[in-house]
N, C-alpha and C positions, 0 to 999 in steps of 0.2 A: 504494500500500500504506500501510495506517495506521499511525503512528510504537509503538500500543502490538501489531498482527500484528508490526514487526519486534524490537519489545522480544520479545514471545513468542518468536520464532524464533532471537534469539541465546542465548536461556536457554537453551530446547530444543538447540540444537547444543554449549553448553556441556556440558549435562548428559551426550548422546552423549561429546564428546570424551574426557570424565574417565571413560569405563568404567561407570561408576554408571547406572543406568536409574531411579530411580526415588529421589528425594530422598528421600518420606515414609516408602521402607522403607531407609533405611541411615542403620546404628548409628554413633552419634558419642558415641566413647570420649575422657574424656581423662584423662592420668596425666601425671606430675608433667614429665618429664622427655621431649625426643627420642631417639629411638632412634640407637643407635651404629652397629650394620652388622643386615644382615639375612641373615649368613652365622652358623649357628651355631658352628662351631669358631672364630671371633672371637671369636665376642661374650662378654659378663662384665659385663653388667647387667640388670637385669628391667625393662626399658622392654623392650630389643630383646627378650626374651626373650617377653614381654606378647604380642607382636604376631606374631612367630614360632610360634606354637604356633599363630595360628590359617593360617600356613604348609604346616608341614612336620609329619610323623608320627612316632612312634619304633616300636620294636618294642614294647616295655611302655610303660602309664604307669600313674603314681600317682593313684589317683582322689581327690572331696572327703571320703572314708573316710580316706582315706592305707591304699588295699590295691593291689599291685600286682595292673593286670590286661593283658590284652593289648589290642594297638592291631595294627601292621602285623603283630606276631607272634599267630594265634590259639593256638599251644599251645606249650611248651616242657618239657625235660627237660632234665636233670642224671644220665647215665649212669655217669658217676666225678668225682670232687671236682674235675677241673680241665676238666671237659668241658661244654660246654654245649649243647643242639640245638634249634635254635627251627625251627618250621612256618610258613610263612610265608601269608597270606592269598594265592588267586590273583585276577587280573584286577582290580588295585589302577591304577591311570596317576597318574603326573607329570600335571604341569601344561601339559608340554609333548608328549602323548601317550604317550610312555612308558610301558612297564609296567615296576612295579615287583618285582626281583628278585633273589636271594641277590646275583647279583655287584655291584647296589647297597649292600646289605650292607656285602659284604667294603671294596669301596671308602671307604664312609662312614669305617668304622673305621679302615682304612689310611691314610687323608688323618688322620685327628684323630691319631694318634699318629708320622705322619710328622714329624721335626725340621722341614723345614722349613716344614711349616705353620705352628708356633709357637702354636700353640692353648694358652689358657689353660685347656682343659676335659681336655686333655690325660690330667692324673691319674685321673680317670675310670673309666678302661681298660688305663693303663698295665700291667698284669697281664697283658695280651692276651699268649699267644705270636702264635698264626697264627688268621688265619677262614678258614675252607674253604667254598666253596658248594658243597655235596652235589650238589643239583642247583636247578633253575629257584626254588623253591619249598624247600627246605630248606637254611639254615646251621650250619654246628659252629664254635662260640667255644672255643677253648682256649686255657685259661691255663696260666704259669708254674708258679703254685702253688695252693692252694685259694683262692676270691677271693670272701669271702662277698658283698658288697653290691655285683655285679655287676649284679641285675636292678634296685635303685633307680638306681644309676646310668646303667644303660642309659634309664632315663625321664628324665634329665636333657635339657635343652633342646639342649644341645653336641653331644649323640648324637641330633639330628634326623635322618632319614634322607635324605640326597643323591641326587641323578640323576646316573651319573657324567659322562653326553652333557655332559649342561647344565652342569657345571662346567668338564669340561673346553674346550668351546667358549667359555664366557664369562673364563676365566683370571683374572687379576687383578680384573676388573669384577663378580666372580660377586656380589657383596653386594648390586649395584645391581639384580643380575638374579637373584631366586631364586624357584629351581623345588623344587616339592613334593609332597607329595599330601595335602595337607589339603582343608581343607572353603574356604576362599577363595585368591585367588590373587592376587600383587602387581602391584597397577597403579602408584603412583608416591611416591615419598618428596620433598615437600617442604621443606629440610633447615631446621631450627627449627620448624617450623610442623606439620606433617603429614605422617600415612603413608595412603595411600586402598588397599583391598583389595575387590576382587569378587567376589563368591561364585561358586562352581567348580561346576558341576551336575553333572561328571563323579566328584564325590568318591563313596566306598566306601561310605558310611553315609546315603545318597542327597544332596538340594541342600540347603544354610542357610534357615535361617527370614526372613534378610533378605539383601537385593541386594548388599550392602557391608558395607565397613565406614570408620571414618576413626578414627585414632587422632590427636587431636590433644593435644600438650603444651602443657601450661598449667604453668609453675611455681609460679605464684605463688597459695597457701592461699587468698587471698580472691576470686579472679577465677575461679580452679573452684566456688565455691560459688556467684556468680555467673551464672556459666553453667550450675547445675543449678537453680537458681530461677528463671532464664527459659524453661527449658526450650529451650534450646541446643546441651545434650548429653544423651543417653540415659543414660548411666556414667560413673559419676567415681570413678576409685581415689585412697587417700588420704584421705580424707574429716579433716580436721579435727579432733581430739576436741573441742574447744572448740566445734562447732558441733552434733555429734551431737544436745544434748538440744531444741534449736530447731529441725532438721532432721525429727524424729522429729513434732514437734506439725504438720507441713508433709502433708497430706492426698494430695498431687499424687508426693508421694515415695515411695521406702519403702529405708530401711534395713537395710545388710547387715552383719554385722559374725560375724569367729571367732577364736579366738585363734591367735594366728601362728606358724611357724616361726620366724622371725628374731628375732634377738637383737642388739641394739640396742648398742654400746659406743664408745668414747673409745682407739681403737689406738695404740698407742708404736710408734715406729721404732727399734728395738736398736741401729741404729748408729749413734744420734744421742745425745750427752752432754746432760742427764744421766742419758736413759732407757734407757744400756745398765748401771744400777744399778738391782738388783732394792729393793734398802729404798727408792731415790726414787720408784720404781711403784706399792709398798705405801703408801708416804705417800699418797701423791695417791690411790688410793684410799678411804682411810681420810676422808681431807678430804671425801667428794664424799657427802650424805644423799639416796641414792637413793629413799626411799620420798616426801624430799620433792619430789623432782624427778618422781617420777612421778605424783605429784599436782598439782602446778603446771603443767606439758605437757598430761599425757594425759588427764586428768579421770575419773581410776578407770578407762580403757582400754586398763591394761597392769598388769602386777606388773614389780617391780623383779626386778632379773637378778645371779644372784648367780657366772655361772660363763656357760662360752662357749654352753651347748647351752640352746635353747628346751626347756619341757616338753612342747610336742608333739612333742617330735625322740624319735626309737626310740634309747633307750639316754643318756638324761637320767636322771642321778644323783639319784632323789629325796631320797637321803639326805643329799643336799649339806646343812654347817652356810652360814648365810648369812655368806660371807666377807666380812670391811670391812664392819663395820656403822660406822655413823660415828660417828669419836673423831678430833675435830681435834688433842687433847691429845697422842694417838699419833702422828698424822700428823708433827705438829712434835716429837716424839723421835726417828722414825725419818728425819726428813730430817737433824734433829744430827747422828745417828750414820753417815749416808752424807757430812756433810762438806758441808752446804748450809745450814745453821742460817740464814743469811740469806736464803734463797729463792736464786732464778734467773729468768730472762725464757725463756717459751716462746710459739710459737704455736698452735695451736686452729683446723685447718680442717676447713670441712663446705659442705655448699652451704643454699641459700638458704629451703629449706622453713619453715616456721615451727615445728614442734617440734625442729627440729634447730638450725636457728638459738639457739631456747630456751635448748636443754641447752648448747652451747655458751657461752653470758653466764649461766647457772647454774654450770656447771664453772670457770668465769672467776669467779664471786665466791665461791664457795668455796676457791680455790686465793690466793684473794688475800689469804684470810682466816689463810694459816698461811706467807704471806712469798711465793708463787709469783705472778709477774706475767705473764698468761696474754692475748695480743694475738689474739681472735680475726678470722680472715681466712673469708671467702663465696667460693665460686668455683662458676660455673655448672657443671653437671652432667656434661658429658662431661670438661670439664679436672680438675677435681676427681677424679675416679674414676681418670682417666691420672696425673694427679698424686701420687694417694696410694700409689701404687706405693714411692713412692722418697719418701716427705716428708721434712721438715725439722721435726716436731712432732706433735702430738699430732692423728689422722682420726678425724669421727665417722661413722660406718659399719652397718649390718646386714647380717646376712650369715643365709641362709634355708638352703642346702645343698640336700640331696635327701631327707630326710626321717628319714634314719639317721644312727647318731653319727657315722657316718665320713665323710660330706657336710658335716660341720660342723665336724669337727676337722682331717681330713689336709689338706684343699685351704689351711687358715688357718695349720696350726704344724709340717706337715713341710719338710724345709727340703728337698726339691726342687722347691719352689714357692714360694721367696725369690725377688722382682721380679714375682712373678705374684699368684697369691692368695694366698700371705705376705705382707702387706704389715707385717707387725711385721718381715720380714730376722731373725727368729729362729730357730732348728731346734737339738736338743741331740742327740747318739746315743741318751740313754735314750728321750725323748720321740719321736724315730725309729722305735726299736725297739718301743717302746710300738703306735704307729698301725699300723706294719706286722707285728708279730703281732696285733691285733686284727683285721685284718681280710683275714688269710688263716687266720681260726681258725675252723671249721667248726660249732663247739661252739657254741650263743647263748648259753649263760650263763657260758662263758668268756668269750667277747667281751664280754660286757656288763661283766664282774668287770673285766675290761683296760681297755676307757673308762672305767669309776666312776675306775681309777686315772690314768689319763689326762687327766680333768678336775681333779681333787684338783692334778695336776704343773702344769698349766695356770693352776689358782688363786693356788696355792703361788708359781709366778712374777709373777705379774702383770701377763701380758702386754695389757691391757686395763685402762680402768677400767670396769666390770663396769656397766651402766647401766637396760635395763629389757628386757620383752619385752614390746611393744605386742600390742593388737589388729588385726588387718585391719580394715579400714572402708572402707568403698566406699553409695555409693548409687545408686540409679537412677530414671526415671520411672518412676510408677506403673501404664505403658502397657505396660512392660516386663516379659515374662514369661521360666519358667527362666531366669534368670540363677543362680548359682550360684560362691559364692568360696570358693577353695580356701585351706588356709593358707598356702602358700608364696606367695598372690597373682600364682601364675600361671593365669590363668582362660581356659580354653577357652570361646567363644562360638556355636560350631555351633550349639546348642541353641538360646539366646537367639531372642527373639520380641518385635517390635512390634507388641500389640495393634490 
């Protein structure tokens, strides 16, 4: 046999063992970061969240409209303010044969709100009294009380829908092993390096346009751009602002960009001295000239952020005045009168991307400029996110939600979600009271009147330094067809096509 037949035949068996049949049709994604589990009631980043979605189903989801429509659910009613009844699609299967049904439902929700799963997505649903499965094909959601932004939240990633077989047989391991009913299905997580997925032929909406998929993480801004000018990868989320306008004159590419849900800031920790003083928050605001930092990062690929909600989020206060516009002059009056006239020494952690890195030695030479001596620290992707939970300084962070105000405010500043998605450890009863009649208030333009004041409380303290709201950017080969980016940068790829 000739040394290049058995070069052939070891590819060929490679290619077999990895699941993938056919190299030149599977999509090779990369985003910044690897994925943390592939269990959604864990998870609480949009890497895992990225890859996930082309997993597991919900009952609704939010399209790149941002209109909720149905997904496992094809119809739904609202028979009294606390009642919910979704119809469920039939002859749907798991990945592992299964057909998907009400008592998967009931179970998905039962596990995310069970204590001890400890789910970060937890808030979500907490509302839920009971789910009832009517029958094979029909669930009733009842809540406690009126629970407006149950159906955006039902499209949240957290609220995937589970096989209960497949969790309960895989137990502790389930992350490693997850079953779904989307359009691909999980063949192997190489941990730093890659997630490999095969397309599912058995899914609802018939087979993917391609055989796989490979989410590979690249952290680092100039080796993803790299690897899309060698054509390497198909998609690359994240795209660089600084490279956009060179990208764009690139014939072989083609350029995605929308403005984003997320809102981009510099988090305090409350119970860290001296940031459980509201005049030293306002300082360091005041210090930080946001329009110039979004011009020196993003390259005109963001507006500056003057409050916690993106203006794509449902129920962004357009009347907001631009809070802390920048007055160093201020800044050093109101850190005198909090009793720091001389500054102090803090830290400034973020991970390693290069606009983030930016803003961070931006906020460090502005803080330096009104006596604040600001050490910033890099820490890769999964520790950092575990980390910021509980810091010791100042996290830079975005935070996308569900598309309403209430995805953007309760899961960040109610304080039943201090050590979770609180990662400020802040919550006051007004500011409580505030989230939770907002959004068991049935009225929209009550609700709306309650956030404006909710955001206004939010300003007023400072829990942030208020930073920008980028673009999404993402590119892909020019081989590459439907692709489609959403704002929240969670992008389904069922569609998606190698020419």
């Amino acid at each position: 046999m000739s040394k290049k037949l058995i070069i052939g035949l070891l590819i060929l068996s490679i290619g077999v063992f990895s699941g993938i049949v056919s190299a030149e049709n599977v999509l090779d994604v990369a985003q910044v970061a690897d994925i943390s589990t592939l269990d959604p009631q864990a998870a609480n980043d949009i890497y895992s969240a990225n890859v996930m979605k082309q997993i597991y189903n919900n009952l609704v989801v939010i399209d790149e409209d941002m209109d909720i429509v149905g997904d496992l659910a094809e119809s739904w009613e609202n028979p009294d303010d606390n009642t919910w009844v979704f119809n469920l699609r039939e002859g749907v299967k798991f990945h592992n044969g299964n057909e998907f049904t009400a008592e998967d439902v009931k179970f998905t929700i039962n596990r995310l709100l069970d204590p001890e799963t400890g789910s970060p997505g937890a808030w979500l649903l907490e509302e839920v009294e009971e789910v009832n499965a009517i029958d094979d094909y029909t669930v009733e959601i009842v809540t406690r009380e009126p629970f407006a932004p149950i159906l955006s939240n039902l499209a949240r990633y957290e609220v995937s829908m589970l096989n209960k077989e497949a969790v309960e047989e895989a137990g502790e391991d389930y992350a490693s092993q997850p079953v779904g009913t989307g359009p691909f299905t999980f063949e192997e997580h190489l941990y730093g390096d890659k997630v490999i997925l095969n397309a599912y032929d058995d899914y609802f909406l018939g087979s993917p346009k391609v055989d796989g998929i490979v989410y590979r993480a690249i952290p680092e801004d100039a080796t993803r751009v790299v690897e899309l000018e060698s054509a390497s990868v198909d998609i690359v989320y994240n795209i660089p602002p600084q490279e956009i306008e060179r990208l764009e004159s690139n014939n072989a590419l083609k350029m995605v960009e929308t403005l984003g849900q997320s809102t981009l800031y510099a988090g305090f920790n409350f119970d860290v001295e001296p940031f459980d003083n509201k005049l030293v928050r306002q300082a360091m605001n005041y210090a930080v000239d946001k329009n110039a930092v979004v011009d020196a990062v993003f390259f005109g690929k963001a507006e500056p952020s003057y409050g916690p909600l993106s203006p794509s989020i449902f129920g962004f206060d357009d009347e907001l005045s631009h809070a802390y516009p920048y007055n160093p002059e201020k800044a050093m009056e109101l850190l005198e009168e909090a009793g720091y006239a001389d500054g102090f020494d803090c830290v400034i952690w973020t991970d390693p991307r290069t606009e983030r890195s930016s803003i961070a030695e931006l906020i460090q030479a502005y803080l330096a400029a009104i006596g604040i001596n600001a050490e910033v620290e890099l820490m890769e992707w999964s520790n950092f996110i575990s980390a910021s939970t509980d810091s010791d300084g100042l996290f830079i962070l975005g935070w996308t939600g569900t598309g309403a105000a209430d995805g953007g405010l309760y899961p960040r500043f109610h304080s039943s979600n201090i050590g979770a998605s609180n990662r400020h450890r802040w919550g006051t009863d007004e500011l409580d009271q505030m989230l939770e009649e907002a959004r068991t208030t049935v009225n929209v333009e009550k609700s709306l009147e309650i956030y404006k004041e909710a955001q206004s409380y939010i300003i007023e303290h400072a829990s942030d330094i208020f930073i920008a709201v980028p673009e999404t950017l993402a590119a892909t080969q020019s081989n590459v067809s439907n692709f489609r980016l959403y704002p929240n940068n969670i992008n389904p790829l069922f569609d998606v096509e190698i020419e």
